[in-house]
Structures are given as C-alpha cells and as structure tokens.
N, C-alpha and C positions, 0 to 999 in steps of 0.2 A: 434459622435463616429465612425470611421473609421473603415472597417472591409472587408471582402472579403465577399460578397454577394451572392456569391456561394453556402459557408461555410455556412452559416445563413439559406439559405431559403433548403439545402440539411437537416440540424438538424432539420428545423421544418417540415418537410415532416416523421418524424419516425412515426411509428406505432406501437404498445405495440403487442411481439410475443403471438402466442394463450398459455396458460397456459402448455399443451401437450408438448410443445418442449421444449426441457431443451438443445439445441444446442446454441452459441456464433452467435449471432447475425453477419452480414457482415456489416460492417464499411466501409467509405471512405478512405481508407488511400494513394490517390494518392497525386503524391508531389505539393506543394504549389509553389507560384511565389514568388521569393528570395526578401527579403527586402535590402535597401539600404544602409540602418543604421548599426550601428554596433552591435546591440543587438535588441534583436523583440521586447520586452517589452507589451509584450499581454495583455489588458485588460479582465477582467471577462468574459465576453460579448465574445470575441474572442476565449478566451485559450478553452473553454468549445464548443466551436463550430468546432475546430481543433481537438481536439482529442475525441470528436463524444460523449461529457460527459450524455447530454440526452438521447440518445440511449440506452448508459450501463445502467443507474440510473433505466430504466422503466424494462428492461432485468435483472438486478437484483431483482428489486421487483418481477415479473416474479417468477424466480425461486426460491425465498423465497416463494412463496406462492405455488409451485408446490413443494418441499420438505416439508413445514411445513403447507398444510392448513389449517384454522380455518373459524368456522361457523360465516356466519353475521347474527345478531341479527338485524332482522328486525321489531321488537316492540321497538327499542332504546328510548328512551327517550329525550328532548331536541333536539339541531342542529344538522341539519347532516354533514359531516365532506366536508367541500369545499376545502380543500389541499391534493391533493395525498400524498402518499408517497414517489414516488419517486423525488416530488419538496425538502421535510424534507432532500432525501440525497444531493441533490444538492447544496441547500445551505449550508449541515454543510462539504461538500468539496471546495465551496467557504473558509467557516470561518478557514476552514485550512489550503489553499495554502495562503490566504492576512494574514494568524492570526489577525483574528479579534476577539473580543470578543461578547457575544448575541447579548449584546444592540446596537455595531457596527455594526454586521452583519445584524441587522434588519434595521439601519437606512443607512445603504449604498444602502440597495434594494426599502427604500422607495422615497430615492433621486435619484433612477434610476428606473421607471419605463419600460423601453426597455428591461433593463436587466430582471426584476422581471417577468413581459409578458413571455419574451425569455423560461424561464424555468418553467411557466405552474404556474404561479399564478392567478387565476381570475378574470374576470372584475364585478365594480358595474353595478349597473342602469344606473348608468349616465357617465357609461364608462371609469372610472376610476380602474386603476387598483389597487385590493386589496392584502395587505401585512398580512403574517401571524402575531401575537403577537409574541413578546420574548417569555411569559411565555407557549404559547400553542408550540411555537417550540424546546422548551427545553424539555419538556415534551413528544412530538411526536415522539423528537429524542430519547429521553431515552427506547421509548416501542418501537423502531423497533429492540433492539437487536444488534446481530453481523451479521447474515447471511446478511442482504442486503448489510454492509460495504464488506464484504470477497468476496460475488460474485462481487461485484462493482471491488474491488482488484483482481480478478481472469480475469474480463474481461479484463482491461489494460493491462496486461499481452500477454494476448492475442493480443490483438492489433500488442503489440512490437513484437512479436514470429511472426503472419504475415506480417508485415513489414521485418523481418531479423535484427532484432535490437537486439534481445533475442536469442540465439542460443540454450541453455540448456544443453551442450554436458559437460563442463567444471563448477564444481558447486561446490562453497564453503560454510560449515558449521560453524557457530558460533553464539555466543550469547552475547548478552549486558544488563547490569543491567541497569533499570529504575527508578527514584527517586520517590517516593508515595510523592503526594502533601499533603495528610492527614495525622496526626500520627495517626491516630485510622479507619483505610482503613482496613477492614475483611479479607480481600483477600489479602494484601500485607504481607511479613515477611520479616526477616534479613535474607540479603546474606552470604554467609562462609567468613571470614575476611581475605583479604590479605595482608599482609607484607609492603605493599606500600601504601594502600587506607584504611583498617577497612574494616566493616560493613557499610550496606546500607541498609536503608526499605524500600521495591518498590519491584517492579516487574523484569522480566528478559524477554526479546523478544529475541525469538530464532531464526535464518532469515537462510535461504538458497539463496545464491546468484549466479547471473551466472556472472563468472570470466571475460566473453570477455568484457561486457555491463557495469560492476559493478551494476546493478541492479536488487532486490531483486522478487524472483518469489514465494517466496512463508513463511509464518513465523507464530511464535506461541506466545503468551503470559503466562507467568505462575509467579507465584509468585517467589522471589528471591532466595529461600533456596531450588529450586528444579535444581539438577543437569544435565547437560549439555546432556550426554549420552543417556537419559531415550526418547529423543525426537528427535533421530536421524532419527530413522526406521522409525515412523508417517510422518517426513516432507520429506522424500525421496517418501516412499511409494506414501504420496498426490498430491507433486510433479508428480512426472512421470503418476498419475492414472488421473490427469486433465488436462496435456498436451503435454500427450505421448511422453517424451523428452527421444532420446537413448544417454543416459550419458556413458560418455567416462570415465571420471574420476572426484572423489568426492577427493575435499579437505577439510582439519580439523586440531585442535591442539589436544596435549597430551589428552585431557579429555574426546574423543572420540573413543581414544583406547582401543577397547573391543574386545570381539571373536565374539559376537552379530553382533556389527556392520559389522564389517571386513566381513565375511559371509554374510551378507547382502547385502554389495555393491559387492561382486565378484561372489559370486552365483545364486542372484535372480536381482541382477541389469545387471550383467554384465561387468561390468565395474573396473576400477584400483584405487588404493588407493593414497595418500599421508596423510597420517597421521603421525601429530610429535608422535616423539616415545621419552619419557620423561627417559632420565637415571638415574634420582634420585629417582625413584620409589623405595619400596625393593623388590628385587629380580631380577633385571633388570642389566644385564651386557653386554657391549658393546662389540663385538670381530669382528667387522668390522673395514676395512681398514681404513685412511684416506680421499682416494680414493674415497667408498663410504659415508662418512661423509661429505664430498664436494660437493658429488652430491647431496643427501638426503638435506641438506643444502640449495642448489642452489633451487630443486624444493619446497623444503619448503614456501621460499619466495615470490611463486606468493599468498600465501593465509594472507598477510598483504593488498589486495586490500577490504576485509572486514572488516580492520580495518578500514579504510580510509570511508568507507561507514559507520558505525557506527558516524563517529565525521562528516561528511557532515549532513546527516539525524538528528542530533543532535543539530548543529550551525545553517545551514540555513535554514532546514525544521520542526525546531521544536518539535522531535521526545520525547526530554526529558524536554518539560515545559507542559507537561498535566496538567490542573487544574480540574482535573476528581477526580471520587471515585470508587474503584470496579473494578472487571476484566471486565467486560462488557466495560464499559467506556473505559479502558484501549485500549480494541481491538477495539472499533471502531476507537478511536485517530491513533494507531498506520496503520490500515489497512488506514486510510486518507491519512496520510501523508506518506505511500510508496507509492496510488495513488497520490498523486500528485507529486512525485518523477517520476512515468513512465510515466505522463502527459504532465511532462516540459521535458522526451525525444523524447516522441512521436510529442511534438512538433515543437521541433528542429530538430526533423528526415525528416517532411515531409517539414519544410521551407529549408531542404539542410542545415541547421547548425550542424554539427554531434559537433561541439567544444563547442555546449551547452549543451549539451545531461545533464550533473550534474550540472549545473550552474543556481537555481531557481531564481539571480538576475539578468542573461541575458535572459530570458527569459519572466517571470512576471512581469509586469506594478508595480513601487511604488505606495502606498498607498496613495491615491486622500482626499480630505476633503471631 
C-alpha cells in the first residue's frame, strides 16, 4: 500500500488533548506532493492520514466527555472494554465515505490489518492484530450518540476555514427532505405535500452553506413536517458562535421570510439579506420596477448552488440511503457524510487539486475485494 510516509508516521505521533481544553486541536495542513495521475484515488489508509481523521476522532471524544461527563463504574462486571471510542467513530466514517455495510466494514479491516493497527485496534498475544465484532460495533456505535459525530463534523470544518477553503462571509440556508427507511420510525413524520412530489415520511436536514466552497458548515435534522423557518436563528446563531464567521450576507428562498429572521441577520448578525420574496403569498403586492426585479432575480440565483449540493450529497455521498432508524441514527449518518464531503476537499486542497474539491470519485480509491 503506497502512501506518503510522512503523513503516516505524523498521524500516529497524536496525543489525545487533556479533557480541560475544549480548543480545535492544530492539524497538518501543509500542501502535499502533486500526484501524476489524473485523480488521487486515496485509499482508506491514506485519505484518513491526509486530512488528520485520527486526530479529530480522539479531539472529539475529548469534548464529548468534557461536555457531557459520566461516571466509570469501576465494579463493572465481565470484560473490560479494549476498543476506544474514538476507533467506533473511525470506522463508522470509513463505512460511510466506501458505503460499506457492518459485515463489509468489519471484514475489509480484518483483511487489512495496517489499516486496522493504523487506527488504534489492538494486538493479541501473539501479535496479531484484533478486530472489533460486527455485533459489538453496531452496538458501540449506537451508545455513543450524536455529540462525538457533530464535534467530529465541527472539526473538519475547521480544518477547511484554516486552510482558506471555507471563508463563511457568504452563507446559504435551506433544507432537504430525507426518505425514512422504516415505515414505523417514531421520530420521522409526513412532509407538507407539494404539487410536484406528495408527501414523504422521513426526516428533513437543515444545512447552512458557504456559497464560495459549496460546502456545508454547519446543519440540523428534524423530522419532516417541521417548517423551514423555525431553524434559521439556531443554525446561524451556532454557526457564527463555533467559528466566529463575520457574515456578509445570508442567503434563502421564500420560507424564510419573516420579521424574526430579517432582524436577526441585520441587527444581531450584521449582515445583508437575499431572501426570495414570494408574491403569491396573500397580502403581498409587488410595486417595484422591473429594474429591480432583474436585479433581485440576478442575485437570487447564486443560492441554487445548495441546490446542487443537496443532489451531489445525495447521488455520490449517500446522504439519502440511510438504512438507520430514529433521529439519533439520523444525525450521526448525516454529520458522516458532510465529513466526508470536507474530507475529500481537504484533500484535494492540500494535494493542489482544488477541481476535486466535490468530486468523491476522483478522490476516493474504488472499492477493493
């Protein structure tokens, strides 16, 4: 397995920050030696070593455990637990950038022991390296929650914002309905039916993006019948309060038209609106020019680049085949697969490909036997 050596022996030098510090770790993010080929095609092994994925994983547990501490039970009973947690997130951001499934995901890592090592699985006796179960990593995953996926999600962020990949000045709001793989999912409901599509039962992921980058900095999940509006303030406020971003101007469509909002972004953000302004509302009458109809228009149109990021995140990152149940589920799926969205631009940023920055099949190695 070919790899930059550098890369490798800098990832396994991390040291897990003291619980105290709830600061973003420093990363490597000096630029890499250009490849020759026409696309990187990064193995597991590599992508996770480029964009510093160890690092974050342990920086996240971290600060899941300095927000939410819990007591260890030192009379436990049975084995004591030989897999950290921050190996549980690794792998289940592997099984999300290859979409693999458990029983996949566990038997790629036992046919590659370099790789399984690489990310903190332990050795036997006789030096052999040991693989978690399917059934005990399904189960690990499910009791760590959302916090270690979100700060994992917050950290790549980061990354790109220090790089200059992320700027945060220019930031589009909208939302996309997600399909519930269960008919009988507690947490998911029916969406308000449109004219073009019905009803859908599933969920809704609310994403704030930044316009230059198309890449999402920050997002929410909520069931499908809750309205668009209700979650403007929270992802702006989060937004700007975890990465002090001075926004210039917020963009959005009609359904975010409010006096709430509006006041939100010019008052307490600072910043300028584009919001579609819907004329078929009642009570809404148009008595502007052409003129400006043209222009409202004209700037309207840079915020179809979240459209476009909806159906990418959807076709090649898998954003809408969750075979989960619950909102939990939900947002871990979801917080994956935006990281591995800013993982394949962060690493196309430091190999000098900025024209893969959204492209996870020039990026990502095909799936090996």
């Amino acid at each position: 397995m070919n790899q930059p050596k550098a890369i490798v022996a800098q990832s396994r030098e991390v040291s897990p920050l003291p619980p105290t510090d709830p600061s973003v770790p420093d990363t490597d993010l000096t630029p890499l030696p250009p490849r020759q080929s026409r696309f990187l095609w990064l193995t597991p092994l590599e992508f996770l070593s480029v964009i510093n994925a160890p690092l974050l994983a342990v920086w996240a547990m971290t600060m899941t455990t300095w927000l939410r501490p819990a007591l260890v039970d030192s009379h436990r009973r049975g084995p004591k637990p030989v897999y950290p947690d921050s190996l549980i997130l690794l792998i289940a951001f592997i099984q999300t950038a290859w979409q693999f499934s458990y029983e996949m995901m566990i038997d790629y890592l036992r046919a590659r022991p370099q790789l399984a090592q690489f990310i903190g699985c332990p050795l036997n006796a006789d030096g052999r390296v040991r693989v978690i179960s399917v059934g005990q990593y399904w189960e690990r995953r499910r009791a760590l929650g959302t916090w270690p996926f979100l700060f994992f999600f917050i950290g790549m962020v980061w990354q790109l914002v220090k790089a200059g990949v992320i700027a945060g000045s220019d930031l589009v709001l909208d939302s996309s309905v997600l399909n519930a793989w269960f008919h009988d999912d507690p947490d998911a409901a029916w969406s308000f039916p449109k004219p073009w599509k019905g009803s859908t039962w599933g969920f809704k992921i609310h994403t704030l993006l930044c316009r230059w980058s198309s890449l999402p900095v920050m997002f929410l999940i909520t069931p499908a019948n809750r309205h668009d509006c209700l979650w403007a303030i929270p992802l702006l406020l989060a937004t700007v309060a975890c990465y002090g971003f001075q926004v210039r101007i917020v963009r959005a469509d009609a359904a975010y038209f409010s006096v709430a909002i509006l006041c939100f972004i010019r008052y307490v953000l600072h910043a300028s609106f584009v919001i579609d302004y819907n004329l078929r509302r009642k009570g809404k009458k148009s008595v502007a020019t052409l003129f400006f109809l043209d222009q409202w228009r004209f700037h309207c149109g840079f915020r179809t680049v979240i459209e476009r990021h909806f159906a990418w995140a959807k076709r090649y990152f898998g954003l809408n085949s969750s075979h989960y149940q619950g909102w939990t589920a939900m947002t871990q799926h979801a917080a994956l697969v935006y990281a591995v969205m800013l993982g394949v631009a962060l690493a196309a940023e430091r190999f000098g490909r900025p024209d893969l920055r959204l492209s996870r099949k020039g990026v990502l190695a095909a799936k090996t036997p």
